[in-house]
C-alpha positions in Angstrom: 118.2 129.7 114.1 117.6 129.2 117.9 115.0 131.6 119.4 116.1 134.2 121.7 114.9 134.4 125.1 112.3 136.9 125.6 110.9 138.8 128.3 107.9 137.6 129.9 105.0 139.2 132.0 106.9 138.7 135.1 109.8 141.5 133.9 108.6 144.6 135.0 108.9 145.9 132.0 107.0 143.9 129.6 104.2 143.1 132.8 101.0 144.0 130.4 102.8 142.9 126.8 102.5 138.7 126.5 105.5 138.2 123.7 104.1 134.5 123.6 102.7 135.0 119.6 105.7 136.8 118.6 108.0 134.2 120.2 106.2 131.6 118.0 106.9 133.1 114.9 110.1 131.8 112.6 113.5 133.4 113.6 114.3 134.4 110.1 116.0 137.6 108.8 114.8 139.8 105.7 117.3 139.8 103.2 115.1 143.1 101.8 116.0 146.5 102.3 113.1 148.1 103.8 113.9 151.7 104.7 113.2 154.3 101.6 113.9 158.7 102.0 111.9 161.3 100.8 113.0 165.2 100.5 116.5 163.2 101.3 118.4 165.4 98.8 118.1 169.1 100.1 121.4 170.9 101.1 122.5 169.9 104.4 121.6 166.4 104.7 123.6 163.6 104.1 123.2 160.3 104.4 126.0 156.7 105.0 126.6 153.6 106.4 126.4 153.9 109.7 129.6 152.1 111.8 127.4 149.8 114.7 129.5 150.3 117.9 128.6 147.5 120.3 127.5 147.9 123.3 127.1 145.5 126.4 123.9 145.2 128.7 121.2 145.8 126.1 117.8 144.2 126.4 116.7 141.4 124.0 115.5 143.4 121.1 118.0 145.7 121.0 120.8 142.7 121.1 119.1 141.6 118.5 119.3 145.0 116.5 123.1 144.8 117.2 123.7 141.7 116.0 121.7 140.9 113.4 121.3 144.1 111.6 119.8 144.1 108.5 119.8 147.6 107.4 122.0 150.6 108.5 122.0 154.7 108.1 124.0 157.6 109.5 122.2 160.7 108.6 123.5 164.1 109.1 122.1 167.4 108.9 124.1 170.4 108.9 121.8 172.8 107.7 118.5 174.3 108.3 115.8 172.0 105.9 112.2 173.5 105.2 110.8 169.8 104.2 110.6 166.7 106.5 113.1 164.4 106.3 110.6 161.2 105.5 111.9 157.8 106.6 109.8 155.6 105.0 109.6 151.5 106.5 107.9 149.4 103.9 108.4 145.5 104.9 107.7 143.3 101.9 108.2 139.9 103.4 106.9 137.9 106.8 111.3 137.6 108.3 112.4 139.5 110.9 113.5 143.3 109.6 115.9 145.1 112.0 117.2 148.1 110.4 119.2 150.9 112.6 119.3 154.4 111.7 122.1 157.3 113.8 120.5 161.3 113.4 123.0 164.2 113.9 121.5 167.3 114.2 124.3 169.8 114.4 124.5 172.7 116.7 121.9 175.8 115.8 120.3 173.8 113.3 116.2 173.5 112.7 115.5 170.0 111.5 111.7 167.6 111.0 112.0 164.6 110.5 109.4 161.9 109.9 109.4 158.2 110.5 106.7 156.3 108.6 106.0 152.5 109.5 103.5 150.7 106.9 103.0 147.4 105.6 100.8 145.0 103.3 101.7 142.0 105.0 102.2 140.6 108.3 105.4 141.7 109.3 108.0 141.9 111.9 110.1 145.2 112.5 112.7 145.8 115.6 114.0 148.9 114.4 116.6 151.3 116.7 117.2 155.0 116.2 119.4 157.3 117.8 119.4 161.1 117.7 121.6 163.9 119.0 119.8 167.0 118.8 123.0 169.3 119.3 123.5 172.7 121.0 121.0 174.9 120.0 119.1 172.3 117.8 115.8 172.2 117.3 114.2 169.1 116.2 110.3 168.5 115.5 110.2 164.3 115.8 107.0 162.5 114.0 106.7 158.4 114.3 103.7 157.1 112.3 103.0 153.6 112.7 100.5 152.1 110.7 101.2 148.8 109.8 99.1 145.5 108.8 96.7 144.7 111.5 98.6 141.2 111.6 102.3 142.9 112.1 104.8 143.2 115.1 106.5 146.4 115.6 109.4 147.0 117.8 110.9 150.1 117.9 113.3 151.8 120.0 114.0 155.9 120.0 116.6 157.6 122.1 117.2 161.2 121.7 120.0 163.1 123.7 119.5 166.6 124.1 122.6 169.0 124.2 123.0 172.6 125.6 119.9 174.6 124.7 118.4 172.4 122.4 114.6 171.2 121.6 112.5 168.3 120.4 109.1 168.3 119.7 108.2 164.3 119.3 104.8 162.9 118.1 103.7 159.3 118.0 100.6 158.5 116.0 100.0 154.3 116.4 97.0 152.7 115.0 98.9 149.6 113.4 99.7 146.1 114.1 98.5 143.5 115.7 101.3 144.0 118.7 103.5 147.4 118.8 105.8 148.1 121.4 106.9 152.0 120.6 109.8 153.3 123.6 111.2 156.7 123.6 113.8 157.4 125.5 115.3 161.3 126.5 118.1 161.7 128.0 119.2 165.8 128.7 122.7 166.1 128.0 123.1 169.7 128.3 121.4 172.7 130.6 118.4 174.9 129.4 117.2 172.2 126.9 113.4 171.0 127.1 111.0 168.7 125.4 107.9 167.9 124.3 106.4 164.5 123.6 102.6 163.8 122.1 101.0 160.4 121.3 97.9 159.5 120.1 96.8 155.8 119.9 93.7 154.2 118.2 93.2 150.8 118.8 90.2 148.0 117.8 90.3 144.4 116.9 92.4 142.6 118.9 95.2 145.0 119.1 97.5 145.5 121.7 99.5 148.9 121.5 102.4 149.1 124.4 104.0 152.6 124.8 106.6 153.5 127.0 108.9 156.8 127.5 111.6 157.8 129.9 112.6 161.1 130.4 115.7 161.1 132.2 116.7 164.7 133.8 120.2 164.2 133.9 121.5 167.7 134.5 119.5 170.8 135.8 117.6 173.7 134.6 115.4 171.4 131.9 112.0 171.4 131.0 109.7 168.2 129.9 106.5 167.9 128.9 104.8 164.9 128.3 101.1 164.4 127.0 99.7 160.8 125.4 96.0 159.8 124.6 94.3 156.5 123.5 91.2 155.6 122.1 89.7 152.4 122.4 87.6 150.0 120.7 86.6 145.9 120.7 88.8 144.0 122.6 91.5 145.6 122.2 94.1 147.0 124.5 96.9 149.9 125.4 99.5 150.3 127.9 101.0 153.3 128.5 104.3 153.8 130.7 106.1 157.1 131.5 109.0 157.4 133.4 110.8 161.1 134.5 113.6 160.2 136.4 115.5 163.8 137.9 118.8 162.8 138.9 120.5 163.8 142.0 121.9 167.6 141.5 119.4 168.8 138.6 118.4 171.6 140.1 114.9 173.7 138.8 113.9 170.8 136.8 110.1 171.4 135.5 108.8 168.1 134.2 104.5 167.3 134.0 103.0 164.5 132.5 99.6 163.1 131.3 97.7 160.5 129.9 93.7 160.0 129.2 92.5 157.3 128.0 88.8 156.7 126.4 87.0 153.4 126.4 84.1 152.7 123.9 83.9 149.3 124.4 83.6 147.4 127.9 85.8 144.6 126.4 88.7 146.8 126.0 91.4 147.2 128.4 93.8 150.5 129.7 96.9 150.1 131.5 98.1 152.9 132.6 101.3 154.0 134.6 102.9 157.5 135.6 106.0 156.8 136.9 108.5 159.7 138.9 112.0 158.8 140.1 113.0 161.9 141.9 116.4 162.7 143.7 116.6 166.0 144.3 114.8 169.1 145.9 114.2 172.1 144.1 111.8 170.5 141.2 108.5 171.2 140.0 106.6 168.0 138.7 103.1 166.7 138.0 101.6 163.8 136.7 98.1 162.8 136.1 96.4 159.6 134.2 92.2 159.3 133.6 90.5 156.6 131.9 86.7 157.1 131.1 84.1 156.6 128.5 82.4 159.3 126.1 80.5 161.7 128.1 77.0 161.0 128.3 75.5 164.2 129.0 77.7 165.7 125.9 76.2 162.9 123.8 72.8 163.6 125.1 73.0 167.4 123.8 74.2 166.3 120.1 71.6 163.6 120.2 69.0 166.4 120.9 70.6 168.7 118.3 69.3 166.2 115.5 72.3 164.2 115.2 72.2 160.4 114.9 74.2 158.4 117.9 77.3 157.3 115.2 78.1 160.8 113.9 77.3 162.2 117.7 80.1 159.5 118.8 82.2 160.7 115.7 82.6 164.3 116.6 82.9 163.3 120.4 85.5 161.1 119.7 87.5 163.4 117.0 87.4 166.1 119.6 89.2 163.7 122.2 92.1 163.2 120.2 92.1 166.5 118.6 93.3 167.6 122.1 96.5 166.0 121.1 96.6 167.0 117.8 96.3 170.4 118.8 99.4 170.8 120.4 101.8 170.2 117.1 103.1 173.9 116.6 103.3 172.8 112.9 99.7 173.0 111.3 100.3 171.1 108.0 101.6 168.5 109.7 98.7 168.4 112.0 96.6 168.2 108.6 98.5 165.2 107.4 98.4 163.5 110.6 94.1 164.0 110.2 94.8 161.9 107.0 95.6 159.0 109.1 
């Protein structure tokens, strides 16, 4: 099959991500189902074929998710669930895997779901999901992406938020050898707020991408945005946020920050706070720092009687345990330490 044109490093929005290696890999689709569920069969939850309407003037990778579809869910959740809702992505061959997955939380309804990307192999995953968190809704959002250090992960989130509704989202990326990871929030509905976390680790030759939008569409809506990366070898992260307040959303309150560690002078931060404002009447911030472990705070666990590695350890755990920190939800901060 002919190779689709990607986007190069003179499109704005793939300037730091080179596609060249993934553009040289084969053009095949998986004929494997990828996509497993855990703690899929509690009341309230259930799960289809999902009907793909198309839609015109979507980017390369989500064309391609349109399609050439491989795998397909509607999930709907109509009742309060006490476990996570586990999607689990398990590639098991080299093809391109491009499942889609549609979440309807209905109105009033406390949901957590958790989106799990691992893999053996060196694989290649363009997956799209779209959730409506409904009136009232409160959704707690986790995207763990761990896959073989010689994967590609694409994957595309877009989350509307109703009337009065909430997500909590969390993106944990330590995998692959190039990961693009978008989220996307658009506020459908007044009084509705979110809050988006990300940790990265990267080493080797990794490159992580990550890029959100928050787009304040109406007024009287709240974001919150807070991402941190550590970094190691010659490896490198980009981190893009967008808050876009649209003309006529009065009292929006958005703030946004990113910090960003080096431990290596080979490795590379690209970082870039973005605000699109239309309208008077708003409250926003946004703030990026990229630095090194502090030496004076090194110095004192040194002259405590700890060796430099286990000094750099507990300087380093601290750094992302900022992040970490700010999940409301303290098992799942405890799993997320497992990674």
């Amino acid at each position: 099959m002919r190779l689709p044109t990607f986007p190069t490093t003179r499109d704005e929005n793939w300037k730091y991500t080179d596609l060249s290696v993934l553009a040289s890999k084969p053009f095949v689709f998986t004929q494997n189902k990828i996509i497993t569920f855990r703690n899929n069969t509690q009341s309230g939850i259930a799960i289809s074929a999902l009907s793909i309407q198309p839609k015109d003037n979507l980017d390369v990778f989500e064309g391609l998710n349109q399609n050439f579809n491989t795998e397909n869910y509607l999930i709907t959740i109509s009742q309060n669930i006490i476990e996570p809702l586990e999607i689990i992505y398990h590639a098991t061959d080299s093809h391109w895997a491009q499942p889609r997955i549609k979440i309807i939380v209905e109105n009033n309804i406390k949901a957590k779901i958790i989106e799990i990307f691992e893999s053996n192999i060196s694989s290649i995953v363009n997956t799209v999901i779209e959730i409506d968190v409904n009136s009232g809704a409160r959704l707690d959002y986790y995207k763990i992406q761990t896959e073989n250090l010689n994967s590609f992960h694409i994957g595309r989130t877009h989350i509307y938020l109703h009337e009065k509704s909430h997500v909590q989202t969390f993106t944990l990326s330590k995998g692959s050898l190039l990961a693009r990871s978008d989220i996307n929030i658009i506020f459908k509905g007044e009084q509705a707020s979110c809050d988006l976390y990300g940790l990265s680790y990267s080493k080797s030759r990794q490159h992580l991408d990550h890029h959100t939008v928050i787009d304040h569409a109406v007024g009287h809506c709240k974001s919150n945005e807070f991402y941190r990366s550590i970094l190691e070898d010659k490896s490198r992260v980009v981190f893009n946020g967008k808050v876009i307040v649209r003309e006529g959303a009065s009292q929006t309150e958005a703030s946004q920050a990113n910090h960003n560690i080096l431990l290596s002078s080979d490795a590379e931060i690209d970082t870039k706070p973005e605000l699109e404002i239309y309208h008077d009447d708003v409250k926003c911030t946004h703030g990026a720092t990229i630095g090194q472990l502090d030496e004076e705070s090194l110095f004192y666990l040194r002259s405590r009687g700890l060796d430099e590695e286990t000094s750099r350890n507990i300087l380093i755990h601290a750094f992302g345990n900022k992040v970490l920190q700010c999940i409301s939800d303290e098992a799942m901060r405890e799993r997320l330490c497992q990674y």
